[in-house]
C-alpha positions as CSV (number, residue, x, y, z in Angstrom):
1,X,5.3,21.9,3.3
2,X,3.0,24.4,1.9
3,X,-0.8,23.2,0.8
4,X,-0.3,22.5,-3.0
5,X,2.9,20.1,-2.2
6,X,0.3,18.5,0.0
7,X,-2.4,18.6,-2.4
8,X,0.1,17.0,-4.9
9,X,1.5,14.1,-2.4
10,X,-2.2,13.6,-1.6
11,X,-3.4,13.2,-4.6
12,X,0.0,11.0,-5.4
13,X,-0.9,9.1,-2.2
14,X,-4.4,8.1,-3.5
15,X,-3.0,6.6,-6.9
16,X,-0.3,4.7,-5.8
17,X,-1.9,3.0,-3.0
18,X,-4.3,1.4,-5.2
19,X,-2.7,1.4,-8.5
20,X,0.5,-0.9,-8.7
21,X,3.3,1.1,-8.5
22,X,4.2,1.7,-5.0
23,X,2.6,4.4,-3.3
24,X,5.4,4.6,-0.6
25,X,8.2,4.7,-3.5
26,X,6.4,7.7,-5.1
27,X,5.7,9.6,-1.4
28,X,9.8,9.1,-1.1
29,X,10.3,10.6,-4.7
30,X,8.1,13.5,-4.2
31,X,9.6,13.8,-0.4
32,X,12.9,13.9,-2.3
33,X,11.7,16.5,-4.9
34,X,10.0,18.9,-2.4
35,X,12.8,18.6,0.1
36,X,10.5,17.3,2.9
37,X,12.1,16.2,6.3
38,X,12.2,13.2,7.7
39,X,9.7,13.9,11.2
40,X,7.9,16.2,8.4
41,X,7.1,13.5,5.7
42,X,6.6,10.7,8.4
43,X,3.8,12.9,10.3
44,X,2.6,14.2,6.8
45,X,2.5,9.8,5.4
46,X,0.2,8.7,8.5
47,X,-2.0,11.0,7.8
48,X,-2.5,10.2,4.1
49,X,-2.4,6.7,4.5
50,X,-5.0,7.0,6.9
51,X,-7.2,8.6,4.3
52,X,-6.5,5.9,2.4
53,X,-7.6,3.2,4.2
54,X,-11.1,4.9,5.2
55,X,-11.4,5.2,1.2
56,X,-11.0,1.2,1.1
57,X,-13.5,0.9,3.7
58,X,-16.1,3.4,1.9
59,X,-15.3,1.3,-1.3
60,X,-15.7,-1.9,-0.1
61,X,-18.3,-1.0,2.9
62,X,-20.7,-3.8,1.7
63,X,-17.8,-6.7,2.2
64,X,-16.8,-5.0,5.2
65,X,-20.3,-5.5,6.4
66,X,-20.6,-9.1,5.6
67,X,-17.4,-10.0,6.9
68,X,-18.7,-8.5,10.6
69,X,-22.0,-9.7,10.1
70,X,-21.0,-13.4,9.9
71,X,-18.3,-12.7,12.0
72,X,-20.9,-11.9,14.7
73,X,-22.7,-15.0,14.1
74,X,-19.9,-17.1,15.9
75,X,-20.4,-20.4,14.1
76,X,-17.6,-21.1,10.8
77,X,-19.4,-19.8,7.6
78,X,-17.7,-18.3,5.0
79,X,-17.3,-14.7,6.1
80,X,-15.7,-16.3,9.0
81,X,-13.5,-18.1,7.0
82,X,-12.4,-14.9,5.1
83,X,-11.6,-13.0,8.0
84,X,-9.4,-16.0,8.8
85,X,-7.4,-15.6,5.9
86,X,-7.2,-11.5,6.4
87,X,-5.8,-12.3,10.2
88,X,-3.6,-15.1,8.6
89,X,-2.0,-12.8,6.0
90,X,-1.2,-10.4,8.7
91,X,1.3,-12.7,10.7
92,X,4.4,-11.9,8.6
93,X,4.1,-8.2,8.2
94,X,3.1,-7.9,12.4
95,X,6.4,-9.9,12.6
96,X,8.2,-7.5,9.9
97,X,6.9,-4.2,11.8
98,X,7.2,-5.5,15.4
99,X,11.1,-6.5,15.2
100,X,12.1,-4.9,12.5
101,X,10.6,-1.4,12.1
102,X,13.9,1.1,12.6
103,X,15.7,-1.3,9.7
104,X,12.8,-0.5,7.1
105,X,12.7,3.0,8.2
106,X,16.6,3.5,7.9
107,X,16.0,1.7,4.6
108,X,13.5,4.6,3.7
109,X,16.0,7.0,4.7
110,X,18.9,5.2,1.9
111,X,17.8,7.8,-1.1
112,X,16.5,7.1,-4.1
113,X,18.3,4.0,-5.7
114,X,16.3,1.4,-3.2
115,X,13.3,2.8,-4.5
116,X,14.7,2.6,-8.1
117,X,15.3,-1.0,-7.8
118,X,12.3,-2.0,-6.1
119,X,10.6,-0.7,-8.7
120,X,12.0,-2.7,-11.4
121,X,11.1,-5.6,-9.1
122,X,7.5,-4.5,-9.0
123,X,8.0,-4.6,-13.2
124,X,9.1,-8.3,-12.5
125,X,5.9,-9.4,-10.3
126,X,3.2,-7.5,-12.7
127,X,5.1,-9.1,-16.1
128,X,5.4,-12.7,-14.5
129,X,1.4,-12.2,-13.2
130,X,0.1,-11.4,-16.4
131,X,2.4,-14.0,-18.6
132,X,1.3,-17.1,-16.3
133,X,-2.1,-18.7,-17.0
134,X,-4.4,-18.7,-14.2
135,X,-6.0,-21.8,-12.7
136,X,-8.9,-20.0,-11.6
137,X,-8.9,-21.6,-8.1
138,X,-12.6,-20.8,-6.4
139,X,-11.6,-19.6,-2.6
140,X,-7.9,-18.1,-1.8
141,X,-6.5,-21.2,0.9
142,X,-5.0,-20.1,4.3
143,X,-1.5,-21.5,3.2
144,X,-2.3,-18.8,0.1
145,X,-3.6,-16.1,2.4
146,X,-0.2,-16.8,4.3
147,X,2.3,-16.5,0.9
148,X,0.5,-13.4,0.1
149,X,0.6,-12.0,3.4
150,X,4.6,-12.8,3.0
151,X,4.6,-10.9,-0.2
152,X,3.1,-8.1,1.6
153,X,5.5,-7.9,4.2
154,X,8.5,-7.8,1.7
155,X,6.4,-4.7,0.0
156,X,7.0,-2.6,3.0
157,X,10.1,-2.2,1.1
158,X,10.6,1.3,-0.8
159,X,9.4,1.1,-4.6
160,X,8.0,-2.5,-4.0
161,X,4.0,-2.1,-5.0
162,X,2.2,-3.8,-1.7
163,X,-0.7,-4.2,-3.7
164,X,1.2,-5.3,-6.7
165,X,3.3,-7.7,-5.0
166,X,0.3,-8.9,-3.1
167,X,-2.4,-9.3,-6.5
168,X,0.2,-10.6,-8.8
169,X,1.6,-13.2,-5.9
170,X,-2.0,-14.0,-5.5
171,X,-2.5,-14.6,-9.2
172,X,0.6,-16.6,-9.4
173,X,-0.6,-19.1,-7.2
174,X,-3.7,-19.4,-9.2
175,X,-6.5,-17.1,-7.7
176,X,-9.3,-15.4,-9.2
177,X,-8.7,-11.9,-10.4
178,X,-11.9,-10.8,-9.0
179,X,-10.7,-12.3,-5.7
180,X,-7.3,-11.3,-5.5
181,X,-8.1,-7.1,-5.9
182,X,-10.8,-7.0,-3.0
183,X,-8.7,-9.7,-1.1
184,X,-5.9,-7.3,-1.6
185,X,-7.6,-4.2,-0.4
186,X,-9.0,-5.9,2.6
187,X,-5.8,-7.4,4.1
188,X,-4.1,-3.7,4.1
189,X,-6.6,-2.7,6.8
190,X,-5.5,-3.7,9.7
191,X,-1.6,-3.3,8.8
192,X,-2.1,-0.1,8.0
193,X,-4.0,1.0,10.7
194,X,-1.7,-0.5,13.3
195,X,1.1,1.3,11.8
196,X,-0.6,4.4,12.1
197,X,-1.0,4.0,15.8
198,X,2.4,3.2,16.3
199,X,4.0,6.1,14.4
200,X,1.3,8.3,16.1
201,X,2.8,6.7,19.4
202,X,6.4,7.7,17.8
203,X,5.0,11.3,17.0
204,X,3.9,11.8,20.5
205,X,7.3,10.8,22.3
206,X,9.2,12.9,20.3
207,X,6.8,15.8,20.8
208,X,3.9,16.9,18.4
209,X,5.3,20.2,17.9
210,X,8.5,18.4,16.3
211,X,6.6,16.5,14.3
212,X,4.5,19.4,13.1
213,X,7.7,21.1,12.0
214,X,6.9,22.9,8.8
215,X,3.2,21.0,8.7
216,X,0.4,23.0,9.4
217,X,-3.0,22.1,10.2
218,X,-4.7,23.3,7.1
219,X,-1.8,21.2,5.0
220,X,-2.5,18.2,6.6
221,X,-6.4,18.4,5.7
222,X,-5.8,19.2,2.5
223,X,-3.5,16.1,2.0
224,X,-6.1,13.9,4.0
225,X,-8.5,15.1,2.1
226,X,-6.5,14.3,-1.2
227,X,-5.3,11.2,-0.7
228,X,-9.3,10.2,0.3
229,X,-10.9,11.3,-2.3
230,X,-8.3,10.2,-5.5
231,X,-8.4,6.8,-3.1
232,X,-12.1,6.2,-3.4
233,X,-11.8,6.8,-7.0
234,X,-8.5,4.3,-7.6
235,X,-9.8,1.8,-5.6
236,X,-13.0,1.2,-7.8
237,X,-10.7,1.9,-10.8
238,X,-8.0,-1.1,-9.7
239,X,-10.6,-3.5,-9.3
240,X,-12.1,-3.2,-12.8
241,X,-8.3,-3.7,-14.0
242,X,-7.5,-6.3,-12.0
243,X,-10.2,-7.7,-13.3
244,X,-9.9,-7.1,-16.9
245,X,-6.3,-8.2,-16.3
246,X,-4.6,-5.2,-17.7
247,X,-1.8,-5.1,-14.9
248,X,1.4,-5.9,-17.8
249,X,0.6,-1.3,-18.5
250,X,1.5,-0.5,-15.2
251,X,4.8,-3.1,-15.5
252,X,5.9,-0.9,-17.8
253,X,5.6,2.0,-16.0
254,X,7.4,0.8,-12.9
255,X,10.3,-0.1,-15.7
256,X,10.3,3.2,-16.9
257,X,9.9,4.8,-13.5
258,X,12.6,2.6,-11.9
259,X,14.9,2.8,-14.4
260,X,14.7,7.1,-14.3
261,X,15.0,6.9,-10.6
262,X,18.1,5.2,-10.7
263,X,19.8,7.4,-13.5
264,X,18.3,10.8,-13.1
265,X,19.9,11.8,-9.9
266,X,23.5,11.0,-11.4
267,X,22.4,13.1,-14.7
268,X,21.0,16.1,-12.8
């Protein structure tokens, strides 16, 4: 991987993540086009997701904040509360990445038409989200935080949009917009981050200088450094569409996107 494919995949990386349309279905299609390894895209993923999840924390620094400020109090209030929910809405993906990790990853490895069809899924979620008529409920419930959190885990599928399964779930069940975007961003934190360490612990076993095959240390910081930036911009970005409930757009592009990553490679 040379520094503009990384530059490109970072800047990919920061989009998707936010936007819904499946940031790890459009890492495996530019993978795919580039001709990226397996131990070279998995090293190459980490790190960008990583970049990612400091630009939610940068982005939403001031919830962050609360949410450890009144978590520090040690009596129930609602920061407490939230974090309750976040931890709840983690239990299904912990389960999903503790027991069944190698299946999702040999799943990754299946080419293109898993992708393809998880993207039409994603299509589904965001037309069904925006068609149903929100109730408007005021806090997100722990038997919610748990449904979304099972939607989440699904979304480590290929193509499936984890924040587009998890927002348009949420809305589904009747949330606030504005709830359901930060909610959304929040609950990715920890997942995320405990992935990281456990394909960093996968990187070291097989050796780092197999996993830096054809990575370089400038190409990695120029993909961190991607992925960070474009992410800090999406995140704000998603919220204010989440909010303005424009989310039927990026349906159509997961269509469109699914549909061409199903036919093209049969065509070309």
């Amino acid at each position: 991987m040379d520094w503009l494919q990384a530059l490109v995949l970072g800047i990919l990386q920061g989009l998707t993540e936010y936007l819904p349309v499946s940031s790890s279905g459009h890492l495996a299609i530019g993978a795919h086009l580039f001709g990226l390894s397996g131990e070279e895209s998995l090293t190459f993923t980490v790190a960008v997701h990583v970049a990612t999840v400091l630009s939610t924390i940068v982005v939403l620094w001031h919830e962050i904040a609360w949410l450890l400020t009144d978590l520090f109090k040690l009596k129930w209030n609602d920061g407490t509360r939230y974090t309750l929910n976040i931890i709840i809405s983690m239990i299904p993906v912990g389960i999903v990445g503790l027991f069944f990790k190698d299946t999702i990853e040999d799943i990754f490895g299946s080419g293109l038409l898993v992708v393809g069809i998880c993207l039409l899924i994603t299509a589904l979620l965001l037309l069904f989200a925006h068609l149903a008529k929100p109730r408007q409920r005021s806090n997100i419930s722990p038997i919610h935080a748990f449904i979304i959190g099972l939607a989440q885990a699904v979304a480590v599928l290929p193509g499936l949009s984890r924040s587009g399964s998890t927002i348009a779930t949420g809305l589904l069940l009747g949330n606030k917009k504005e709830q359901m975007a930060q909610f959304s961003f929040l609950m990715v934190i920890p997942p995320i981050l405990g992935e990281a360490l456990l394909d960093t612990k996968k990187m070291v076993s097989m050796g780092m200088s197999e996993a830096m095959a054809g990575l370089s240390p400038t190409t990695l910081i120029v993909g961190f450094l991607a992925a960070f930036i474009v992410g800090c911009v999406a995140c704000r970005w998603m919220i204010g569409i989440v909010k303005r409930g424009k989310l039927v757009w990026f349906a159509a592009y997961c269509a469109v996107a699914g549909l061409l990553t199903i036919v093209l490679p049969y065509v070309l």
